[in-house]
N, C-alpha and C positions, 0 to 999 in steps of 0.2 A: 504494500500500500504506500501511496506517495506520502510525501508531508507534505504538500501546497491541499492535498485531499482528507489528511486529519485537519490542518489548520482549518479550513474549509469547514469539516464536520463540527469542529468545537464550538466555531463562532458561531456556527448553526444553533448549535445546540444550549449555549447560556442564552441566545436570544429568546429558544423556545423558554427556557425555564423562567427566563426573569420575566416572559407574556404571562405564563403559567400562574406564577407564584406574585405579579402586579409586585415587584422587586427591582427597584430602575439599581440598585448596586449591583446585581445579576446581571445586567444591562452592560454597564459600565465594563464589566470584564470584558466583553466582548473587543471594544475597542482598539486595545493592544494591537491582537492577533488579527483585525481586522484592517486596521490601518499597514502593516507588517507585508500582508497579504499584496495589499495594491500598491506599494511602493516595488514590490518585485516585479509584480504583472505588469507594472510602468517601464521597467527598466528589462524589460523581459526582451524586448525587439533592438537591442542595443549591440552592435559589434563588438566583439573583442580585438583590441589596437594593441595585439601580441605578434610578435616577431620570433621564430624560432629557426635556427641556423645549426645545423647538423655536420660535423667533421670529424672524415675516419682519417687514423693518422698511413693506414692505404687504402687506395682503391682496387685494389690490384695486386691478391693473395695465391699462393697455395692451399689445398685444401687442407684442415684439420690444422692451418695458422691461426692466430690470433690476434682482431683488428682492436685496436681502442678506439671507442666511439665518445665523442665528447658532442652534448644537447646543453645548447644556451637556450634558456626563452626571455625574452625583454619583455619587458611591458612599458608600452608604448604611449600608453592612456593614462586613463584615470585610476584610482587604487580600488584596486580588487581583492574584495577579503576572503576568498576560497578561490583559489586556482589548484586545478586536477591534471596533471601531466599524461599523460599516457604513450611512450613508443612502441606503437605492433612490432617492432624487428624483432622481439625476442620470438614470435611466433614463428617466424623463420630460419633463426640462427638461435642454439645452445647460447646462453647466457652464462658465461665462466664466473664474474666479479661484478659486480655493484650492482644499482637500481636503475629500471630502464622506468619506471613511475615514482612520479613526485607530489603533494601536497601541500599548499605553503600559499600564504597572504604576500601580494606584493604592492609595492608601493610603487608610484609614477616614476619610470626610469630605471626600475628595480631589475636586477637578474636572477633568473635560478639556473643552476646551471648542473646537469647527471652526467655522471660520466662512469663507464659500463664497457666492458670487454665481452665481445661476442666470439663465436668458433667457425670458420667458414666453411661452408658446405656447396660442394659444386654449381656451377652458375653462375649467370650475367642478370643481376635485376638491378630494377630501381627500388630505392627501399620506401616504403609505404610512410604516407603524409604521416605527418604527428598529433597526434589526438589532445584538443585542448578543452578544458571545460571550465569556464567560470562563474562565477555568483557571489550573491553573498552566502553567512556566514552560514544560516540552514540550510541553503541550498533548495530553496523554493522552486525556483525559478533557472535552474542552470543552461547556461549555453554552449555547444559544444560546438566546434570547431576545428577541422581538418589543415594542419598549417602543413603545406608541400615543402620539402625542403632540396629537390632536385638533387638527391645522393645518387650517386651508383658505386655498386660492389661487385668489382669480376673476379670470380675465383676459381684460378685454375684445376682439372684435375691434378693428384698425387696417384704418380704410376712410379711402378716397379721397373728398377735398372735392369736391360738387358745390354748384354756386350756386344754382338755384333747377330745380324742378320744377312746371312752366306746366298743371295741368288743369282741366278746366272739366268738373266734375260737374251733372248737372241739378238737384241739391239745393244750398243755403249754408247756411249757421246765421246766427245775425242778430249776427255779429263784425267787428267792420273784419276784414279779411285783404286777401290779393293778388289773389284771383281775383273778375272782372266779374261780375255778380249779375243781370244783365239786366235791371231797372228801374233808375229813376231814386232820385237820392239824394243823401249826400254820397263823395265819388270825387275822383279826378282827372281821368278822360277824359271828354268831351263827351259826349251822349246825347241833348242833344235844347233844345229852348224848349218854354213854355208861358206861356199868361196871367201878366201879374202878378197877385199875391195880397200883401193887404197885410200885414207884416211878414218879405217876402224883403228882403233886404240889397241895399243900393245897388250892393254891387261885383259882381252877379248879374245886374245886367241887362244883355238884350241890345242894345246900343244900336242897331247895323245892322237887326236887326229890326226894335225900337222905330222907326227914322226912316223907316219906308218906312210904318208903321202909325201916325200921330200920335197918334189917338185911344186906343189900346190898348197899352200897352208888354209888353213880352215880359222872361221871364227866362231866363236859361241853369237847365240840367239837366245835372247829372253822371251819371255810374256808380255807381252802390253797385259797392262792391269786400268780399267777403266770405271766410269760410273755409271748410270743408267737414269735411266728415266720411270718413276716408277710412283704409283697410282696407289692410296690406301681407300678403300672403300668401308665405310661402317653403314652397318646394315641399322637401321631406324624404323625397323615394320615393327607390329605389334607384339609380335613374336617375342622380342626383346624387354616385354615389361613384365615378367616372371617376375617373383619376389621369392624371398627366402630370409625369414629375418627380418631382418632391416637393411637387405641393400640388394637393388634387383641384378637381373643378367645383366641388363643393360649397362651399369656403372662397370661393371667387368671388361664389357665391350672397351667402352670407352677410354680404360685406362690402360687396357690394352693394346689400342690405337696412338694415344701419346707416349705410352713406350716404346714399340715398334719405329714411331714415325723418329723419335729422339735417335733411336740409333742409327736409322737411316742416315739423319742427315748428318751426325759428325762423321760416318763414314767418305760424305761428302756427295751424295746422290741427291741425284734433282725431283724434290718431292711435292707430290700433292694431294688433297685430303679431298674425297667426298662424300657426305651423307646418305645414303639411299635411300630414301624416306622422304626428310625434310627438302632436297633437292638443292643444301649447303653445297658449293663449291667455292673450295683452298685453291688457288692459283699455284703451279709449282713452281719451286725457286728453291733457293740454297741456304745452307747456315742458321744464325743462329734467332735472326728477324724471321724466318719462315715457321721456325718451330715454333716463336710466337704466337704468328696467325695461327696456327692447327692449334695451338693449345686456349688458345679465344674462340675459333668455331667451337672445336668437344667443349667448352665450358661452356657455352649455349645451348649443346644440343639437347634434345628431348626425343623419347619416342611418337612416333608420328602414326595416323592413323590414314594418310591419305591414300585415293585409290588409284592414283595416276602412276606409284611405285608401290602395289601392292604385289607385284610379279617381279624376277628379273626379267623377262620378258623386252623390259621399257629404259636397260641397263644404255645409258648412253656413252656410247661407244667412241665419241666425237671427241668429247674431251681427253685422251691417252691416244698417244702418238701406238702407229703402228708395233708388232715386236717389242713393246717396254712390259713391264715386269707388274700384274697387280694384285693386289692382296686385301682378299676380302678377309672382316670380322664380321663370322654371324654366325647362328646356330644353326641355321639350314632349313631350308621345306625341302621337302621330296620333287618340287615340280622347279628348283634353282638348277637343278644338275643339268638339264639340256642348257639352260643358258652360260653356262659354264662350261661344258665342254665342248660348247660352239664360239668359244673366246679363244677358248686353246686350241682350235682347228683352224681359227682366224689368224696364229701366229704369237699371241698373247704368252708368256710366262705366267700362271696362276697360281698362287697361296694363298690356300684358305686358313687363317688360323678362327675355329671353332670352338668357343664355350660350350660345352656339355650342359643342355638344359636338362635332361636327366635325370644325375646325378643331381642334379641341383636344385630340383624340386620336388628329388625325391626326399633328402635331407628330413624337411620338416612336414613330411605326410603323415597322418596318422594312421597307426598298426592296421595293418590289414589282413587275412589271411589269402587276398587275390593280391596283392601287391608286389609281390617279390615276384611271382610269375607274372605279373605286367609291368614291371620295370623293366625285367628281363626280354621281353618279347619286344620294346622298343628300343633296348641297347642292339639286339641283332640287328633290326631294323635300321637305326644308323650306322651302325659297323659294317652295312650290307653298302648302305649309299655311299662310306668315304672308301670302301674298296672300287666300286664304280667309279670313282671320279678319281681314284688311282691309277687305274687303268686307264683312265680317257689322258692322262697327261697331265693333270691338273695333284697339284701335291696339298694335301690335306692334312691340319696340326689339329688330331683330338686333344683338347686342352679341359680337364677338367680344372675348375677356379680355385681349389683347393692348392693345385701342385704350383710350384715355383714357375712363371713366363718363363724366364732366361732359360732353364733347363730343357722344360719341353722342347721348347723351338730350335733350340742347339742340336739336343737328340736327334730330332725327326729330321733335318736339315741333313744330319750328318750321315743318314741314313741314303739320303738322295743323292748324295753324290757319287760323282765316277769314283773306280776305285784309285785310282790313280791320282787323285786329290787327297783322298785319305791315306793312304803310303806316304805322300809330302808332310802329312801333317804330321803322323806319328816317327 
């Protein structure tokens, strides 16, 4: 029940009695609470000349950092005997230290001023107007008031270090980088002799060759080791908003993608990010401004419900140069595999690294006696689909979210290679 509707009811009510009881001191009480009333209802349509000014000491975090947020409010006007603070960000962002609401009388030119440490959690928002309420001292009459304060808060994903990521696209661009180039050049692995040719370098020749051939000397031949051009694709269909916990596939995905893409590019490969979903496209580029941009798209992205990329079917092909290298993150449908092994029939190099939705929602199911034989009968079932797409040419990382990135992808990488890359390495 309000108080403007007890004060209401009281003064109602000594009026009846003191009619009642022909009692004008019954009367007289009324007056207080009556004149009370209409000084509020007077001042009821009155703005608040509050100014509230909001400043994170960043805009611009890692996830699971911690921002400090400092809320002045001015008062602008006249003196206000009950001002009520309120900032919705805690409803957003974990509150670690102080108060994000205040309570307090202020005086003309007066400030209050909260200051409050939040926890950042993936994402690009604006953070939500500031909730003001004033009145006087009962609070008869309060006014509330939505003060905008134009923040923004980006906060990057926190993904897991991988070391390196080993493809061998049919295309390189003419960069030193890590990956074999397949002709000869300057490199570190051996690839081959040829004639000498005069202005090779003395410390080039082969001598063992040379003494078996007096008349002819031989040079050594390296590798060209290059970099590529190379396309991350994150899958953004609905598929992707599995929960488990408190943190869906989707954020797996995600962090996924900004580790992979981190390694990419200090290896020095020319990278670029697209959504499949939301229809987000990262321009490819180099270094350490690029991982920027990828690491600001993923902290915007969302799962998407839209039906323009509810298929790969509508995988646009336009944006990746012929022959470059690309690597989808997604958990897979059953009707992805033709358009995937129609990318690698087009010339495309394919990595899929795949979260195991699975195991992932099988986690927190409850006991079943039919559950363990239908967990089972869809693990066949995927294990059937990334053998098929083994076969089509397309290399497939079952990645359950439990096991360590860096490992899996090292393992299965190291499994696709010629043998004769793994002889160099051990």
């Amino acid at each position: 029940m309000s108080r403007f509707f007890l004060l209401v009811s009281l003064v109602y009510a000594l009026l009846l009695a003191g009619l009642g009881t022909l009692n004008a001191h019954i009367m007289v009480l009324a007056v207080p609470p009556l004149l009370y009333v209409g000084l509020s209802l007077l001042r009821a349509n009155q703005s608040l000349a509050i100014r509230c000014r909001r400043v994170l000491n960043r805009d611009t975090v890692r996830e699971g950092d911690e921002v400090q947020v400092i809320l002045t409010v001015t008062n602008e006007g006249e003196e206000l005997e009950r001002v009520e603070v309120l900032d919705p960000v805690a409803e957003l962002y974990p509150v670690i230290e102080g108060e994000t609401s205040a309570l307090a009388a202020l005086l003309p030119g007066e400030v209050l001023k909260l200051q409050y440490t939040i926890r950042g959690q993936r994402g690009a928002i604006s953070l939500p107007p500031v909730q003001v309420r004033g009145g006087e001292t009962l609070g008869i009459s309060p006014r509330w008031e939505a003060q905008e304060t134009k923040t923004k808060l980006m906060v990057l994903p926190d993904y897991p270090h991988v070391r390196r990521v080993s493809v061998r696209p049919l295309h390189t661009l003419g960069f030193t980088g890590p990956i074999p180039a397949r002709r000869p050049g300057s490199g570190t692995d051996f690839y081959g002799v040829r004639n000498y040719q005069p202005g090779d370098p003395l410390r080039r020749i082969h001598w063992r060759a040379t003494a078996r051939h007096v008349d002819v000397p031989f040079t050594t031949e390296f590798e060209q080791e290059r970099i590529a051009n190379i396309g991350i694709i994150l899958d953004t269909r609905p598929e992707q908003m599995q929960e488990s916990g408190d943190r869906a596939l989707f954020e797996h995905g995600v962090r996924a993608a900004a580790a992979l893409a981190d390694a990419l590019l200090r290896d020095g490969h020319r990278v670029g990010l697209l959504l499949y979903g939301l229809g987000t496209w990262v321009f490819p580029g180099y270094g350490k401004v690029q991982r920027e941009r990828i690491l600001r798209a993923l902290a915007s992205s969302e799962p998407s419900t839209s039906k323009a990329y509810w298929t790969l079917a509508q995988f646009p092909t336009r944006f990746f140069p012929a022959r470059s290298q690309l690597l989808f993150i997604s958990s897979l449908r059953a009707e992805d595999e033709a358009t995937l092994l129609r990318l690698r029939a087009f010339g495309y190099s394919v990595l899929v690294v795949s979260p195991d939705p699975i195991a992932f929602r099988a986690e927190n199911l409850p006991e079943d006696p039919l559950l363990h034989l239908a967990v089972r009968l869809a693990r066949i079932e995927r294990l059937l689909l990334l053998r098929r797409l083994r076969q089509g040419g397309v290399i497939p990382i079952h990645w359950s979210v439990s096991q360590n990135l860096d490992q899996v992808v090292a393992s299965t990488l190291l499994r696709n290679q010629p043998m004769r890359q793994i002889r160099e390495r051990f």
